[in-house]
N, C-alpha and C positions, 0 to 999 in steps of 0.2 A: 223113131220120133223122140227116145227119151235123151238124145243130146243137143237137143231143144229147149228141156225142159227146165234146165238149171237146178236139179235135182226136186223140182216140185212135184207134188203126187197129182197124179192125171186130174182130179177133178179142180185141185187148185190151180193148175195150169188151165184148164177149161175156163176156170172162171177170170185168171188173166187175161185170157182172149177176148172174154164177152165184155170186160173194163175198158179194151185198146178200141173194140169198135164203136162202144158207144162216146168215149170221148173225141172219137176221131168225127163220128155224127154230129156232137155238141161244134166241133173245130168250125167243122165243114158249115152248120148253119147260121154261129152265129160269130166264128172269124177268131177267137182265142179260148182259154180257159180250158187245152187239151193237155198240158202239166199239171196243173189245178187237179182236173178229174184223177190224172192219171196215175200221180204220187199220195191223193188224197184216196183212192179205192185198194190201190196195190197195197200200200203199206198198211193196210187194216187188216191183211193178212201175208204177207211177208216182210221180210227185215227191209229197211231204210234205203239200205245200199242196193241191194236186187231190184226195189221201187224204182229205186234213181237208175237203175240200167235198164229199164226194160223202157224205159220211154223214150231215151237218146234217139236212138232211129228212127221209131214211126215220129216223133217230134222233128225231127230232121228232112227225112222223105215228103212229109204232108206240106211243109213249108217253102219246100221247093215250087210245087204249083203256086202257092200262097200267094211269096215274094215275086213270082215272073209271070203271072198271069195277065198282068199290061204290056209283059213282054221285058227283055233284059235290060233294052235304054232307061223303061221308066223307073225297074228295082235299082239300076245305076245310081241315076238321078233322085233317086228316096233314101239313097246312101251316103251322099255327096250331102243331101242336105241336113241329115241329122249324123254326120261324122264323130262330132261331140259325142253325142250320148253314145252312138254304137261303140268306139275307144274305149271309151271310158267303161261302158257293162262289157264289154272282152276281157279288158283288163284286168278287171272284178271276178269275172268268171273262173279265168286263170291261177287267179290268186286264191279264192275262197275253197276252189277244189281241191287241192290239199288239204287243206284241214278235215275232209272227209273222211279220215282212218281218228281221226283225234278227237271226233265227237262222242260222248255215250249217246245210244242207243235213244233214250229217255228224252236226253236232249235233243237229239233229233225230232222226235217225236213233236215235242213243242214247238221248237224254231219252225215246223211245218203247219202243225195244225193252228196257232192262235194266228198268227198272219192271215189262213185263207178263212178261219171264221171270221175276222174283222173286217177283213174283206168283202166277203160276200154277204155277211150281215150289212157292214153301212151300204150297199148298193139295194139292198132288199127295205132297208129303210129310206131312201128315197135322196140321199144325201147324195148332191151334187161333188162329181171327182175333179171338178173345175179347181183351181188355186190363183191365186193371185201373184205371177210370178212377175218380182220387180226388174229381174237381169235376168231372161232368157241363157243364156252365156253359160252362168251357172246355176241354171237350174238344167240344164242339158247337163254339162258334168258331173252334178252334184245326182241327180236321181236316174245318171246312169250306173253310176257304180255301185248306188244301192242297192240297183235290181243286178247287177251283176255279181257282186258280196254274197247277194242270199240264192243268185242263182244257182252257183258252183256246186254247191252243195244238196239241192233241194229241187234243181231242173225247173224253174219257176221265175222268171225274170220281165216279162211279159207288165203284170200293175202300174210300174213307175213308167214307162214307156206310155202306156193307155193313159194314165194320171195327165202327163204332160204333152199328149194331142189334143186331148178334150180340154185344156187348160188353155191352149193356145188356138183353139179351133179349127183345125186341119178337117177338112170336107173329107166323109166317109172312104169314097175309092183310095185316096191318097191316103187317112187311117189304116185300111185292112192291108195295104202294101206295104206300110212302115212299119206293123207289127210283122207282116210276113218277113223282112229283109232281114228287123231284131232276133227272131225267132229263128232264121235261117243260119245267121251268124254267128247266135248263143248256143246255137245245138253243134254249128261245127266244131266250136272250142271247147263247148263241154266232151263231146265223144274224144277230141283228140286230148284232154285233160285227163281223162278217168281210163285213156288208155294207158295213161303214164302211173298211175294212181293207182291203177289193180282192178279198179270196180269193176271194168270192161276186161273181162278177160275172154276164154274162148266161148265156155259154158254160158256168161251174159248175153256175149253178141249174139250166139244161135239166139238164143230167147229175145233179146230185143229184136231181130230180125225176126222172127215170128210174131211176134205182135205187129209188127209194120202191116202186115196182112189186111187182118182184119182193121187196125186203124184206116187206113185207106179206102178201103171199102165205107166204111163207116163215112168217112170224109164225102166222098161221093153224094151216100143216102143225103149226107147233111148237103148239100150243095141244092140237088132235085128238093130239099124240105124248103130250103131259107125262103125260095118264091110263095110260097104255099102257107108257111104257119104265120101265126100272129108271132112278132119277134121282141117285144117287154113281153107278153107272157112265156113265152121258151125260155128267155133267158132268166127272168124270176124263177123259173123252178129250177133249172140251172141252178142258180144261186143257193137256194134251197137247201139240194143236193150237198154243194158244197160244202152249208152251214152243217149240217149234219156230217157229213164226214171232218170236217175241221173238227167239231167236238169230241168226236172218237177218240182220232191222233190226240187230241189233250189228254182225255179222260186218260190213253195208255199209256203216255207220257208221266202223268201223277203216277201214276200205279205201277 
């Protein structure tokens, strides 16, 4: 078992598994925010880089149902029509994974955690993610590469995606398919990025594949949950969550 474990001591590996099912629960009920969890829990007790590896797969695996669950014509046709932004966060993706040997440590820390506290704080504060976009055109290019810049590096590209369906009003089924397609797309290029990169080497992938696991599973529970619970309260404590672990990664970011 311990070439799985990426040199982690069994209880910190334990506790990796129990971060991959429950984000994969948080996926599965309320449709994103399974990098959010997963880079915001991991790295509060491993390095950056081992964070960003252990979520590639179960992020990849889980999206796969995500993006095809209308079936392949319709994830086609959800890719055809936001071609724009998906391009354009690929292309972002590509380029910003690189500079992952070139970051300190600290700054990583930051670049991760103030984004998903502001994030998660203005959704807990009630602030509409609507915008007023006067050229569609470019705002598909422009806030796809945003989220593809900061995904490369951080497994996290998902917000500006979300920002600009809720902006443009895309009906819920056709939202969680758009996210699944971007999320399917940004994790192929991230794993084929960070193989080139070093992150993913053998000792990652066992571990990222190991978490796939229980992420799935996790996914599942969340699936049987979403019909069942009340879903602004799930996801307000969700958010929560996240605000607290965003101020972590700051706090050890300063320090």
């Amino acid at each position: 078992m311990g070439w799985m474990m990426a040199g982690l001591e069994p209880g910190v590996f334990v506790a990796a598994l129990a971060v991959a099912m429950v984000a994969g629960f948080v996926k599965g009920a309320v449709g994103f925010a399974m990098p959010m969890v997963m880079i915001s829990a991991l790295s509060s007790f491993m390095s950056p880089d081992l964070a960003l590896a252990g979520l590639i797969l179960p992020t990849l695996v889980t999206n796969i149902s995500q993006a095809l669950r209308q079936g392949t014509g319709a994830a086609v046709d959800t890719a055809r029509t936001y071609w724009r932004f998906l391009t354009a966060m690929v292309v972002g993706i590509a380029l910003s994974a690189q500079l992952m040997a070139e970051i300190p440590v600290s700054v990583l820390f930051l670049a991760l955690g103030v984004p998903i506290t502001a994030y998660a704080a203005v959704q807990l504060a009630g602030v509409p993610l609507a915008l007023k976009l006067e050229h569609r055109r470019g705002a598909e290019w422009g806030l796809g590469a945003l989220g593809g810049l900061y995904g490369g590096f951080s497994g996290v590209w998902g917000p500006p995606l979300l920002v600009y369906l809720v902006s443009t009003g895309v009906e819920k089924v056709e939202m969680v398919r758009a996210l699944g397609v971007a999320f399917l797309l940004g994790a192929v290029v991230l794993l084929a990025s960070h193989l080139e990169t070093g992150v993913l080497g053998a000792s990652t992938l066992a571990f990222s594949a190991a978490l796939t696991v229980p992420a799935q599973v996790g996914m599942q529970v969340g699936y049987w949950a979403q019909d069942r619970l009340d879903q602004v309260r799930f996801r307000r404590w969700t958010m929560v969550v996240l605000v607290v672990m965003g101020v972590n990664l700051v706090r050890r970011g300063l320090m």
